[in-house]
C-alpha positions, 0 to 999 in steps of 0.5 A, a space after each residue: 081079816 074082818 071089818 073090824 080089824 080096819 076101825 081102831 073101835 076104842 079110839 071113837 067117841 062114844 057115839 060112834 062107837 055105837 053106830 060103828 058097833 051096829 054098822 058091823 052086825 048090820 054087815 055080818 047079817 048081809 053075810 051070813 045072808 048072801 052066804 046062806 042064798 049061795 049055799 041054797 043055790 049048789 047041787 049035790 056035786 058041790 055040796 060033796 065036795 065042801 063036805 056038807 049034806 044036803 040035811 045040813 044045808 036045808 038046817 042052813 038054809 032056812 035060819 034067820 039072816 040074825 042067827 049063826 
């Protein structure tokens, strides 16, 4: 379930929609930003075991906070 799913968005005024709307990109990013950080952190015992090189992690790892 994400954020969105508890904000009824087309019930807010427009206003709040817009602050609403940035309010969720800004959570996404700190996201993606924590889950990039964790990743950085797993030995190669770990990354096996969730399937991934340590090639992918690195291309992970090392994009933006903005990007997915």
């Amino acid at each position: 379930m994400t954020r969105a799913d508890h904000l009824n968005l087309a019930t807010l005024p427009p206003v709040a929609l817009i602050v609403a709307k940035v309010a969720l990109i800004i959570a996404g990013w700190e996201t993606r930003r924590r889950t990039r950080a964790g990743l950085s952190r797993l030995d190669t015992h770990m990354l096996r075991d969730i399937g991934m090189t340590e090639a992918r992690r690195e291309t992970e790892v090392t994009k933006p906070f903005w990007r997915d």
